[in-house]
N, C-alpha and C positions, 0 to 999 in steps of 0.2 A: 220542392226539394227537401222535403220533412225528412231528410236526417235517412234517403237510403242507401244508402253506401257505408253509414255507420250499422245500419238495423243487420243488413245482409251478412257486409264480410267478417263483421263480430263473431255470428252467429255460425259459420262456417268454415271450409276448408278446399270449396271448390275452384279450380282455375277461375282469375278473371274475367274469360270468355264468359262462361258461363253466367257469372255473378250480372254481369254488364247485360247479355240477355234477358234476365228474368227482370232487372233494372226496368228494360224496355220496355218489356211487357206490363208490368206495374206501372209505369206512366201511362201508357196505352188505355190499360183498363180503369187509371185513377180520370185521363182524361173523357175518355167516353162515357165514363158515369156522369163528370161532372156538366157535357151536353148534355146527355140525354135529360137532367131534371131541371135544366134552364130552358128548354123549349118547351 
């Protein structure tokens, strides 16, 4: 939780929905990375 909710909704002006989505997505792809170079 490096601070995204501060980095996003600083940086913008989009509905919550949205902010909270791209959220996901960025855990998603922070997490998948961080499999993929442990196996």
């Amino acid at each position: 939780m490096r601070g995204f909710a501060a980095r996003s909704e600083a940086t913008t002006d989009k509905p919550a929905t949205q902010i909270l989505r791209e959220k996901r997505k960025q855990d998603r792809d922070e997490r998948d990375a961080r499999f993929s170079t442990e196996e």
